[in-house]
N, C-alpha and C positions, 0 to 999 in steps of 0.2 A: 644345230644351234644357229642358223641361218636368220629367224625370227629375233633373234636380241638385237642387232643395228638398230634393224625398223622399228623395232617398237622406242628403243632411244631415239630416235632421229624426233616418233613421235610428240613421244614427252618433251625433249625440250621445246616442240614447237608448240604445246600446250601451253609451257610456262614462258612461252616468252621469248626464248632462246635462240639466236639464230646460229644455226650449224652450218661446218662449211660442207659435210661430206663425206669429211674425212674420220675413218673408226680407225680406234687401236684397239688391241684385246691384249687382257691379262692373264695370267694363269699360274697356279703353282706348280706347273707341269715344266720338265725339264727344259723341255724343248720352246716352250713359249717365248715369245721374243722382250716380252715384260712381263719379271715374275714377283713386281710390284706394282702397285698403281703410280707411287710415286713417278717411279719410270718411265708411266704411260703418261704420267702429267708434263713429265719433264720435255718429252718429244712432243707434244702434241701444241698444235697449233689453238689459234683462237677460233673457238665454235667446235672444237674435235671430239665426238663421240666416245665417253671409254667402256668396252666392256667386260666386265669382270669376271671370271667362274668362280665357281665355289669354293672355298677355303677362307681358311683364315690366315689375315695380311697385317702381319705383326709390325707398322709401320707408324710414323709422324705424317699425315699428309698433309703437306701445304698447299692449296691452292692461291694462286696467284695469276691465272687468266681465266677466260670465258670458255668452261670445259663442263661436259654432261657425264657423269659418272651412273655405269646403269648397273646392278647385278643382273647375270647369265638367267633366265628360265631353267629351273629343271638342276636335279644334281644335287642340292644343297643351298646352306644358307652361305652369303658372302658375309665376313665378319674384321671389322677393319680393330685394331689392337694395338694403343701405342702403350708399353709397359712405364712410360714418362713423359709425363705434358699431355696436353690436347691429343686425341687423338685425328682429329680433325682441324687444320684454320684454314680461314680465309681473309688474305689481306687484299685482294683487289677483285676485277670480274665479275663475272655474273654464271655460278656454277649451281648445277642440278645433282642431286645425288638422291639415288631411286632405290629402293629394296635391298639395302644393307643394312646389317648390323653394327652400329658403332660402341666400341667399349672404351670408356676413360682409364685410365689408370688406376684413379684413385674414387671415390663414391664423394668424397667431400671437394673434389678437385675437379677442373674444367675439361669436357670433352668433346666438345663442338664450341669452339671460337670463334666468330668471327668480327674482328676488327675494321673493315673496309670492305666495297662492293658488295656483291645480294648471293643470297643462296637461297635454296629451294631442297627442303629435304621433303622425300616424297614416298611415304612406304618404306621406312628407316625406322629403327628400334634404334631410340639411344640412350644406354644404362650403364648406371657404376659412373659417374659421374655427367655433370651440369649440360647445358645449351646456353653459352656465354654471346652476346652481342651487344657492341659496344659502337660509339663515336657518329661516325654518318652511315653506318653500315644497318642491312634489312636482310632478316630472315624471312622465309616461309616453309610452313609446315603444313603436307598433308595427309591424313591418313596415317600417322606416325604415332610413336608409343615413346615416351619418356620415363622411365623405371629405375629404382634401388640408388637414389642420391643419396647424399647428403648435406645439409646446408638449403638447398635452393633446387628446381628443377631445369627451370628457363628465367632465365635473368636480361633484362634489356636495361641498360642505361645510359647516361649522355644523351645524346639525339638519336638512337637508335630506334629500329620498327621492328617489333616484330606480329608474324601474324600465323595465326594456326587453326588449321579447319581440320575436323574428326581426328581430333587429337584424344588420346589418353593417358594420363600422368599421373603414376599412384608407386607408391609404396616410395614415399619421399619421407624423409628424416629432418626436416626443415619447411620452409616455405615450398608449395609447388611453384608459385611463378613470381617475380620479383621486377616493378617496374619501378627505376631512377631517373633520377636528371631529368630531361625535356624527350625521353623515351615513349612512346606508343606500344600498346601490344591490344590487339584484337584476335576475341577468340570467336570461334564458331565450329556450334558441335561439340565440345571440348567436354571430356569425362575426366575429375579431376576427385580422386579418391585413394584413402590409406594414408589420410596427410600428418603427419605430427603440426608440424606448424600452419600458418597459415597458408589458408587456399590460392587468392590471388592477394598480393602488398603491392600499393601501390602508393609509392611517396613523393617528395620534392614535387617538381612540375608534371610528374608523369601522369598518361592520360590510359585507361583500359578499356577498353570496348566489350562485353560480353556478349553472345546470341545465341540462344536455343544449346545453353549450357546445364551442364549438371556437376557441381561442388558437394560434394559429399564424405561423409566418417573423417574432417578434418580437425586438427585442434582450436588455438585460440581465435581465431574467424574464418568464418566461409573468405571472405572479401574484407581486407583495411584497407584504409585511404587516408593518410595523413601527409601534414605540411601542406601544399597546396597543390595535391595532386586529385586528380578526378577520372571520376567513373560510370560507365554506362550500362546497367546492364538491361536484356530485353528476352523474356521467355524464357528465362534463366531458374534453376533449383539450389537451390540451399540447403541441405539438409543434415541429419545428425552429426552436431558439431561439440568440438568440447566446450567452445568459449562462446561467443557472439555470432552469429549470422552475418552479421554488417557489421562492420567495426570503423566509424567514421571518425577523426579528430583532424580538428582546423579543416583543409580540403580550400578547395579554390573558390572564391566567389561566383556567386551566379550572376548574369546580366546584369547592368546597373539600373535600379530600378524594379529587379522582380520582388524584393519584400520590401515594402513600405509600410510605416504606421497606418494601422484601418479605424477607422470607428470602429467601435463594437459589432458585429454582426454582420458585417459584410465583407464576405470571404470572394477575393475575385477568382475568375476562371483561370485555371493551370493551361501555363505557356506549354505550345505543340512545338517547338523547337527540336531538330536533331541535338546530337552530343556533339559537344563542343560548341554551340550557339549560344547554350547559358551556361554550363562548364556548373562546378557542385560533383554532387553523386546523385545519381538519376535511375530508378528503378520502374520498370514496365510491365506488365504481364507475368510477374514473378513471381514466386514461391519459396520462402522463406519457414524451414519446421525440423522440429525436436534438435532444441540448442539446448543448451548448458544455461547457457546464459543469456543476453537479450538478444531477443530476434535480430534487431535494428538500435547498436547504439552512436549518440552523437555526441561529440563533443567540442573543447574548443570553440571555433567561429565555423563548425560543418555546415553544411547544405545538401539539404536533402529532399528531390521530386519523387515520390514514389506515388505511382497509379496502378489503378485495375493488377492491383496482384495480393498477395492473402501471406501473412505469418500468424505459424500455428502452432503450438506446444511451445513456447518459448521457457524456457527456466527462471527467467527473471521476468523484465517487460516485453512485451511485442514491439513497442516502440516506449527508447529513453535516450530523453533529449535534455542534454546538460549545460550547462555554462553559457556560452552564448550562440549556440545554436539555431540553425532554422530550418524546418521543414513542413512542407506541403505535402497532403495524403491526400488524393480523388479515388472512388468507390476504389477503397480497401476493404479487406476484410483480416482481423486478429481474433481469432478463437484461442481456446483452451490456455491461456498461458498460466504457468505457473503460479503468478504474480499477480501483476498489473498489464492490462493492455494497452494502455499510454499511459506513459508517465513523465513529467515534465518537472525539470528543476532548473532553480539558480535566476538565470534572463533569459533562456530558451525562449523559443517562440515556435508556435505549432499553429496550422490550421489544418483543417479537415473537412473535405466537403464528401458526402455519400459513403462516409464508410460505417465498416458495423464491427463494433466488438464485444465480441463476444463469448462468455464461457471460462471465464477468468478465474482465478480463484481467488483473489482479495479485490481490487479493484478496477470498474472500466475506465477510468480518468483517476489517476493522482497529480497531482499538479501540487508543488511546495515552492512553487517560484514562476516566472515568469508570465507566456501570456500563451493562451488555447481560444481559439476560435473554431468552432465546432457548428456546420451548415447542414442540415437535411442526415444526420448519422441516428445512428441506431447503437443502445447500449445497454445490452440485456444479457440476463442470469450472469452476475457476479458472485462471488462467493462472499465479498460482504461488501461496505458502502460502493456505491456505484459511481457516484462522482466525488472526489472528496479533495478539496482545493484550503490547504492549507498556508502559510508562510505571505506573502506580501504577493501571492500568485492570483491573478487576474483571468476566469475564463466567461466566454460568452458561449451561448448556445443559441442557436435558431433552427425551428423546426424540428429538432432531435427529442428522439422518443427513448426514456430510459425504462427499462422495466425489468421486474423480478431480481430482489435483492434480497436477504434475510436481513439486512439492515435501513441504511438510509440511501434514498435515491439521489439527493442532492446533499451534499454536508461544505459547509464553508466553516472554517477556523479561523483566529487569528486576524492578521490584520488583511485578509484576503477579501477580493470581491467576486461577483457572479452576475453575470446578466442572461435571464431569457426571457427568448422570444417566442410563441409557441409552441409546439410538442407537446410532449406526454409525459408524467412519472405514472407508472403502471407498476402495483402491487411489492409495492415497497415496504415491507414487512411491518418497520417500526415508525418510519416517517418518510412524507415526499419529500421534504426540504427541510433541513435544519440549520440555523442561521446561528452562530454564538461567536463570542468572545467582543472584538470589534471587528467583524469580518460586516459583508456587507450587501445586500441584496436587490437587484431587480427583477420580477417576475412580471410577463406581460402574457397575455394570452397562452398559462399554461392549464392544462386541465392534468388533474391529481386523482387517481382513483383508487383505492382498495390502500389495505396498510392498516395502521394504530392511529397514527396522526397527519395529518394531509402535509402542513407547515409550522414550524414550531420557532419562534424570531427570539432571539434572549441577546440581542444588539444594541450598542446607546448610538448608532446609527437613524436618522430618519429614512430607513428600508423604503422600498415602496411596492406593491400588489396592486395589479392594474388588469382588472379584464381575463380573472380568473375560474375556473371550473375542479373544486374540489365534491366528490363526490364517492359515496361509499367508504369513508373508512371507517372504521372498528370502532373510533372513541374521537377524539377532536378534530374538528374540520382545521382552524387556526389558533396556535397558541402563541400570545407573545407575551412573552417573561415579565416580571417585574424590571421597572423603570423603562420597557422598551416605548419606542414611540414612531414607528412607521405609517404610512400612508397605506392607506388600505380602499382601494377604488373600483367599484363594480364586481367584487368578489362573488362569487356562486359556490354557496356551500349545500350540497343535498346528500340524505339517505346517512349524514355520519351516528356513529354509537353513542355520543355524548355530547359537547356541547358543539354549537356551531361557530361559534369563536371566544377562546377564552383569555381573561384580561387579567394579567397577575397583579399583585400588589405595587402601586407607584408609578404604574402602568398607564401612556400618553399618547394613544394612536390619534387618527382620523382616521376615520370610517366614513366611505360615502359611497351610494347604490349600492351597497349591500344585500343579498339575501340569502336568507337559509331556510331551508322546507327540508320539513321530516327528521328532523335528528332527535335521537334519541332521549338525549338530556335538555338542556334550555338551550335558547334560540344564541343568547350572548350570557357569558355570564360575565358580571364584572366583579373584580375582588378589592379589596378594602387597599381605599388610597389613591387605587387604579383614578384616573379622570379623562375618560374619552371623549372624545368630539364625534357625535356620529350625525350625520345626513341623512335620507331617504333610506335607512332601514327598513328591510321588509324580512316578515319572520313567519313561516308559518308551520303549521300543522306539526308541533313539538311535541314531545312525551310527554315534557317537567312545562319550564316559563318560559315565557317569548325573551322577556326580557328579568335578567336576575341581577339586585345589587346584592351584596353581603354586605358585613357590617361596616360601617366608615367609607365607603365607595362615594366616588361625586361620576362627574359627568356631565354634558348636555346633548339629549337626542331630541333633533329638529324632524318632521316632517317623516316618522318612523311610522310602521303598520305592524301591527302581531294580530294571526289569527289562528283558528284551531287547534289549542292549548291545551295539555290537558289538565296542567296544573295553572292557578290564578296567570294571565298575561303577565303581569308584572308583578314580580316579587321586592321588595324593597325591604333592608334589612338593617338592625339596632345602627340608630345616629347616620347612613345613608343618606345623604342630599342630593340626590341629580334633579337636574331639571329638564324638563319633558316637553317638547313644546309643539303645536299640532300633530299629536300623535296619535293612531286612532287606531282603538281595538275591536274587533268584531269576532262572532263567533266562536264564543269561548264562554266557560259556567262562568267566572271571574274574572271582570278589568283588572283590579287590583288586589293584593295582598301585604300587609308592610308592618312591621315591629311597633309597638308604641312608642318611642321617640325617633321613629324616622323621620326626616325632613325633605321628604322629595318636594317637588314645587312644580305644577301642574299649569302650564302654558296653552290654554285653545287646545286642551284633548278630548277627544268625545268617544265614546261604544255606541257599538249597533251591534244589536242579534247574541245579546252578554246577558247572561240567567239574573247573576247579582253583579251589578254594576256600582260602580263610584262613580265614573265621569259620568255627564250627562249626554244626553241624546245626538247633541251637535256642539259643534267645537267655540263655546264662548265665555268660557270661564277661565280666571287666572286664578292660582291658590295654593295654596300648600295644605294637603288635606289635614286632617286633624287626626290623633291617632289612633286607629282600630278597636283597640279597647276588646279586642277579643283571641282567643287561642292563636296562634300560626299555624296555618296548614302545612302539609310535607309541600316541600319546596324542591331541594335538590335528588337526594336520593333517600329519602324520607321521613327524615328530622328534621327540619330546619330550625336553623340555632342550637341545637342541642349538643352538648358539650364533648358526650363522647368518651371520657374518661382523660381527659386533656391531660398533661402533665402540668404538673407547678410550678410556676417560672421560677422558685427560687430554687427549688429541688434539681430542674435541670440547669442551671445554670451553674450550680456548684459540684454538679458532678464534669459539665465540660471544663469547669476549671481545676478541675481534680487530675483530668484526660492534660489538659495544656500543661498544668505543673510538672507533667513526667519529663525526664530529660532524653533531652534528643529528640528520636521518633518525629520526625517533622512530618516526611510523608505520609503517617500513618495517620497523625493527629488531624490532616486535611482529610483523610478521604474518610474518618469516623465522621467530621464534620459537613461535610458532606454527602452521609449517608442519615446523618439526624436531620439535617434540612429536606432529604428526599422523602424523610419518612414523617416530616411534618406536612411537606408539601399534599404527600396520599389523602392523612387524614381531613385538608383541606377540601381537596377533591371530593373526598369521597361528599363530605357536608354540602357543597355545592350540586351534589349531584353528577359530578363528570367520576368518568372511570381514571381509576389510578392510572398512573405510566407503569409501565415495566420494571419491577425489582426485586432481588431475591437479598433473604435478609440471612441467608446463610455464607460464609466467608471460610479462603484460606487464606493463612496466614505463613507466609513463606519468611523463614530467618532463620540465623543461625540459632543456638544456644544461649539464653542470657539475653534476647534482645526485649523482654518485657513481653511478649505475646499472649501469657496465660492474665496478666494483670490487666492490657486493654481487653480481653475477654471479658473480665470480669465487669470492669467499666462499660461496656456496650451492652449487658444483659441489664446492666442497672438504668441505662441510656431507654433503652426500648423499654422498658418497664416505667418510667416514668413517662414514656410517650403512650402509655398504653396498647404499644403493641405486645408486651409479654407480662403474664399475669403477676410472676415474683423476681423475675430476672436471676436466680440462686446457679451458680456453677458448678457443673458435674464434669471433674478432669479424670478423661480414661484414657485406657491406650491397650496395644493390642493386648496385654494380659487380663484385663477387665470383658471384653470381647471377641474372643478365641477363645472356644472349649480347645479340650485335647483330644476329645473323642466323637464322633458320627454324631452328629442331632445334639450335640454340646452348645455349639455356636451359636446359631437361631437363640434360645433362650436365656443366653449372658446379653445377647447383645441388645434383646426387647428388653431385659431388667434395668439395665443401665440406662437406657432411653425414656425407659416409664420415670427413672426418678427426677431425670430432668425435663420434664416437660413442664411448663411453665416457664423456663429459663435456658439456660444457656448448656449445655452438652459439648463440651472441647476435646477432641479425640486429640492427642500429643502424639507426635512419631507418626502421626496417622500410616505415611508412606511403608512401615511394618507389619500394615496388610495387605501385599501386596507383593510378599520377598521376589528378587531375582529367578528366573530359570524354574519356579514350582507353581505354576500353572493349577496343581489339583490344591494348593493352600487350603486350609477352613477361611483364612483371611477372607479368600471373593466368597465366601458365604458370609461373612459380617456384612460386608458389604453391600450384598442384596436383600438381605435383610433391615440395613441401614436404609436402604435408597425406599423401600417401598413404604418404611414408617415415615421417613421424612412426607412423602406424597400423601399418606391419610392421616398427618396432624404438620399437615403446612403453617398452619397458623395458631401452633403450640410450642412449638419449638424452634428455638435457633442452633444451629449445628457450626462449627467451630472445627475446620482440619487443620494442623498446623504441624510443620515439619520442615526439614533443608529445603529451598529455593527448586534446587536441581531434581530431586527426591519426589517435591510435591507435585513437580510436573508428573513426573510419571504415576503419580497415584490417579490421578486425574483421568488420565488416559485408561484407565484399569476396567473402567467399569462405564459403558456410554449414557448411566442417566447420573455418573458425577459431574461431568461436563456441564451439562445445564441448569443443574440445582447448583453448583458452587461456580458460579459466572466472574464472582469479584474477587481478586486476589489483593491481599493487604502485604505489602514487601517491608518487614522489619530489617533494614539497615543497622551493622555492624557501628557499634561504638565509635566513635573517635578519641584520639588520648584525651580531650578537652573535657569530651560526653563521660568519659570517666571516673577523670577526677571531680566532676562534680559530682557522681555516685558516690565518690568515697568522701567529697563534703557533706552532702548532705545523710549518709550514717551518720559522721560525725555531730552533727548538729539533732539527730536525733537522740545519740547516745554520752550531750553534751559534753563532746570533744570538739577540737577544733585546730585545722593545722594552721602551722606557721608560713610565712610565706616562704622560706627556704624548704621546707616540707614540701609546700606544694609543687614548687620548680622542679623539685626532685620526682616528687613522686609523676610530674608529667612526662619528666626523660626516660623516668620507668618506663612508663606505658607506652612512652612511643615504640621503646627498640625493643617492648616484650614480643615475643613468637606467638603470633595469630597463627599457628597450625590447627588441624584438627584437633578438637576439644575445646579450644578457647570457650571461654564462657562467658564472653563481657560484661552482662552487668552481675553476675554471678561471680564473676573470677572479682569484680570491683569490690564486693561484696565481704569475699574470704580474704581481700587483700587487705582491706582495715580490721578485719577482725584480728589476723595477723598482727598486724600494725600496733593494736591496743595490747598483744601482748607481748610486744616487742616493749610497747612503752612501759606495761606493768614492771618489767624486771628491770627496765631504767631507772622508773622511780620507788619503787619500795629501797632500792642501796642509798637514796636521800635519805638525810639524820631527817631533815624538818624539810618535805615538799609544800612550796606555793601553792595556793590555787590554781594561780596560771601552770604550773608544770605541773599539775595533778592532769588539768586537759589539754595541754597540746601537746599537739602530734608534732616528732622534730626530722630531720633528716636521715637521725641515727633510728629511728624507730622503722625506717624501712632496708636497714639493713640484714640480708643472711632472711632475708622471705624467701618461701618456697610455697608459690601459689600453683596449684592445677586442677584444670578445668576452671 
């Protein structure tokens, strides 16, 4: 054992140490001269080598000078054991301890202390309690294993340091590492795994260093950082966590000066700074995957650099940034998150320059508040809208390429704005851009390609379109809603399936250098009311018209072109007036087309190269033509003007007032309403010639019992029947005993029977979710229902289908079957009564069945209904229902024991008429 000095003599002079020379040896051997360390501490001088043999040294040791502690080579493990307190402190010096085992006492109690001067544990296992250091005192750790605490692994606070290289700390019951006060703690190498709590916490002033670490299988974060404590990490792992990856709130400010308000669009270059130069939480070259929860979240006034590193699978967002927050992202990258890949709320503030995310399942940008500056990123395949900025939230884009959504690529809400500059929306299923509420829009140099609708504006916003490329979608190049009035400059619409911009009713753009080629349907259509300003229009080589008014439409188009038409250039339609001023048509069988009392007005317009012309050769005539006097040719999509089977305005107007008189039902009553304007809007469309938007006129109807759902049923079959979507609108109410045989080959033919007899109207399946029982997989039920699903697809437009059942229920019927899901898209949520919603039920029996309560009746009967028991069965407007019938006969035996009853007390209802009820269901 000759070799244990020397190699101690070495190590201390590795770490720093100066020795004098002098060794002691320990041993549990009789004869040794210290058969404790303590012992050897106690004799030994400043700089004194100790060397230990094997065993185990059931002691308190204190250090308190400049002593190197080695274990012997060979023999066994050295294992130091205090059965109370520490088993190890240090209050002064500078001491090395090399290849022992140290054991705490207790798992949730302290077993390396130190209070004052430095230590160096070095190839030491320390378990069953903590690594404590406190005040102006510094640890080092290397090569050492930290095991089986509780509470905490390694804890530094005050001014304390500490630092650990190829470390491994796992199977903690608590935090693995714990950094307080104006404490440091830098790791490198460090394997920190089996954690319940969190990985590294670091709060108050403390500051963390991480490098070429690995944080793994811990609970609520990889890394938190709260109060104004900050952290660095670089080539660092994160990974399967129960809670958060990062867990930021408050944290220390960054340099003063590094976020400043920007103009829109100009994202500066991220500060190269070491840690501690701009202080925050600062991530590098990191890898951040499969949380619980979000990758990266911030809170408070956090701060947050992260560059060149990737969060992946996150459970919530890859990055969410809250309250007043700020962070910078340079080429990131966020894939697959369960959720959102940024998502931003409250006064957050984010920028991002070259990052990509990716893979998301709901959204690549949510934004419900604050400000997102987004430069040169990429945001593709989301599982539904792709940027979607709702709440008073302001983002910018430049350069950023969004593509493939099954919904929208850009969607603004609310009182929300959006600016870009550049880039791309690539194949966005149902729109590049959708613009509503008073949310707000700038689009510059964006090019739009593939989708249903390029841009769609429904804002009393003056928007503005500037030096745009919509190209290839399915149906509208630009729609903007009724009353919208944006600016619309140098727009490029080519190759769309319907029209190439369309103008809803009430509808106030400018329009100037505009063009559209090749689409499908008309070049612009404008709809009645609508009054655009358009410029240097240029329209060509269309299906339908260059240019289409409908009926009551104004307008003036200066200095416009339409060419190779297939249908008249310009269609103009009953009562119509725009005026047209040096507009020139060529190359087309017909200039014009227009209703006999339209009133366009004809400014210096002229044709060349037109079979039958109106205008003249060259552009020198003013005039307002005189009317046609002859048939309409097909215009839109191949009637023009023709009615269609319109409804009656007095007939629908009195059934939505029939819909508004029910009580309650608020929500419902909007989105029926709602769904009559969508289904007014089709039939407009379709007249026009553009393709419908997207809509399925089949519904569930999720509520309890009692909340009126077979009744709006019945109202919405008579709703589309007077819209001419359904031939008699008549209600067929089944349920699983109408469509369940009992036996093989039974099913199939109840459940065709029942559907044949409602075609033409309305089919309401009740309890629907009853085909579909719990835990019986072989039911006949999923054969109704594929039976259901494939009638509904070959009489789409015969039938409306009606499920309706429990909220919780309906979901999972939904899920039952994968072509429920996209036939029944719109769910109608009937909301439980309120005592108010009621008692106006049991008024209005009353008033049908000329009774009428008193007003101490009604006070009463509302105390009822507050404190009656909503459990299972409730039936509110049902139980309202049995409650006055009740009530009348409660009243009957009041008043028949009158000699001579009043009229008045023959019908009112009094406080004693609702006593001794017994209402269920």
């Amino acid at each position: 054992m000759g070799d244990g000095p020397g190699r101690s003599v070495a190590a201390s002079a590795e770490s720093g140490i100066t020795t004098s020379g002098r060794v002691e040896r320990v041993s549990t051997r009789p004869w040794s001269r210290h058969r404790s360390i303590g012992a050897a501490v106690r004799a030994a001088r400043e700089g004194t080598v100790i060397t230990v043999a094997p065993g185990v040294y059931r002691e308190r040791l204190v250090l308190d000078r400049s002593v190197t502690i080695v274990a012997e080579d060979g023999g066994g493990a050295v294992e130091l054991a205090c059965p109370d307190g520490p088993a190890l402190a240090v209050r002064s010096g500078t001491a090395l301890v090399r290849g022992l085992t140290v054991r705490g006492a207790r798992a949730d109690a302290v077993a390396v202390e130190v209070t004052a001067g430095q230590l160096t544990l070095d190839e030491t296992v320390v378990t069953g309690g903590r690594v404590e250091v406190s005040g102006g005192a510094a640890v080092t750790l290397r090569r050492c294993t930290v095991s089986d605490t509780v509470g905490v692994g390694l804890a530094a606070r005050d001014g304390a340091q500490l630092a650990a290289h190829d470390l491994r700390l796992e199977r903690v019951d608590g935090a693995a590492i714990a950094a307080s006060g104006a404490a440091r703690v830098e790791l490198s190498r460090a394997v920190l795994h089996a954690v319940t709590g969190v990985g590294v916490r670091v709060s108050d002033s403390a500051t963390a260093v991480l490098e070429h670490c690995d944080i793994g299988h811990v609970g609520p974060a990889g890394v938190e950082v709260t109060g104004a404590g900050q952290a660095h990490l670089r080539d660092t792992t994160v990974h399967d966590l129960a809670g958060d990856g990062v867990h930021v709130h408050d944290g220390a400010p960054f340099a003063a000066g590094w976020w400043q308000p920007l103009p829109p669009l100009k994202v500066p270059q991220t500060g190269t700074g070491e840690a501690g130069a701009v202080g925050g939480v600062r991530l590098e070259r990191c890898r951040v995957s499969r949380t619980e929860g979000a990758g990266i979240r911030l809170g408070g006034t956090a701060q947050l650099l992260l560059s060149d590193s990737q969060v992946e699978r996150a459970g919530v967002a890859g990055v969410l940034a809250a309250d007043q927050s700020r962070a910078e992202l340079t080429d990131i990258r966020i894939t697959d998150s369960a959720q959102t890949a940024l998502a931003v709320c409250d006064d957050a503030e984010v920028r991002a320059a070259g990052a990509r995310f990716h893979d998301s399942a709901a959204n690549s940008l949510y934004a419900s508040g604050g400000r997102v500056l987004l430069r040169d990123c990429e945001l593709r395949r989301s599982g539904r809208t792709a940027v979607h900025v709702l709440g008073a939230a302001s983002v910018a884009l430049s350069g950023c390429v969004v593509a493939v959504t099954p919904e929208i690529g850009i969607r603004a809400v609310d009182r929300s704005l959006v600016r870009v500059r550049g880039g791309a929306v690539e194949g966005a299923e149902l729109r590049g851009v959708q613009i509503s509420d008073t949310a707000d829009v700038v689009l510059e140099g964006l090019t739009i390609t593939g989708g249903k609708v390029g841009v769609h504006l429904d804002t009393p916003h003056r928007s503005l379109l500037r030096d745009c490329d919509i190209r290839d979608v399915t149906q509208t190049g630009v729609e903007i809603a009724a009353g919208g009035a944006p600016t619309v400059q140098d727009v490029r619409v080519s190759g769309c399936g319907a029209a190439g911009f369309f103008l809803d009713e009430g509808a106030e753009p400018l329009l100037e250098e505009c063009t559209v080629a090749g689409a499908g349907g008309s070049g612009l259509a404008v709809w009645g009311g609508a009054r655009p300003s358009v410029r240097g229009l240029r329209v060509a080589d269309c299906r339908k018209n260059g240019l289409y008014f409908a009926a009551g439409a104004h307008g003036r188009f200066v200095d416009c072109e339409v060419s190779g038409t297939e249908y008249p250039a310009i269609y103009v339609g009953s009562g119509a007036d725009p005026t047209l001023v040096r507009c020139h048509v060529h190359h087309a069988d017909e200039d014009v087309s227009r209703a006999d009392d339209a009133a366009a007005t004809y400014e210096g317009c002229w044709s060349t190269d037109v079979a039958d012309a109106t205008f003249p050769a060259s552009g020198a005539v003013t005039r307002a033509l005189p009317a046609a006097g002859r048939d309409l040719r097909s215009v839109a999509n191949g009637v023009a003007g023709a009615d269609r089977g319109a409804a009656k305005p007095g007939d629908l107007d009195q059934l939505l007032t029939r819909l508004d008189g029910l009580v309650g039902l608020t929500r419902v009553k909007q989105d029926v309403g709602t769904m009559v304007k969508l289904v007014q809007m089709v039939k407009r469309r379709r007249e026009a010639g553009l393709s419908p938007p997207p809509m399925s006129r089949h519904l569930v109807f999720a509520g309890n019992p009692g909340t009126g759902k077979t009744t709006v049923a019945r109202l919405y079959g008579q709703l589309l029947t007077e819209l001419g979507m359904l031939t008699s609108g008549h209600l067929v109410e089944v349920d699983r005993g109408t469509l369940v045989g009992e036996y093989v080959g039974h099913t199939a033919p109840k459940t065709q029977a029942a559907f044949r007899r409602a075609l033409g109207g309305v089919l309401f399946i009740d309890e629907a979710y009853a085909l579909v029982p719990d835990g019986q997989g072989s039911d006949f039920g999923y054969e109704a229902i594929s039976t259901l699903v494939k009638l509904m697809e070959d009489h789409r437009d015969e039938v409306v289908v009606i499920v309706a059942g429990y909220p919780e229920h309906m979901r999972h019927f939904i899920a039952a079957n994968p072509g429920l899901s996209s036939r029944f898209s719109r769910t109608l949520t009937f909301d439980d009564y309120s005592a108010d919603e009621l008692v106006r039920i049991v008024e209005v029996q009353a008033r049908e069945h000329d009774y009428r309560l008193s007003d101490e009746a009604r006070a009463t009967l509302w105390d009822y209904l507050a404190a009656v028991d909503r459990g299972e069965g409730f039936g509110n407007g049902r139980f309202a229902r049995k409650l006055f019938q009740q009530m009348t006969e409660q009243h009957a035996g009041r008043v028949t024991a009158l000699a001579d009853p009043t009229d008045e007390q023959l019908s009112t209802l009094e406080p004693s008429d609702l006593v001794d009820v017994d209402v269920r269901g």
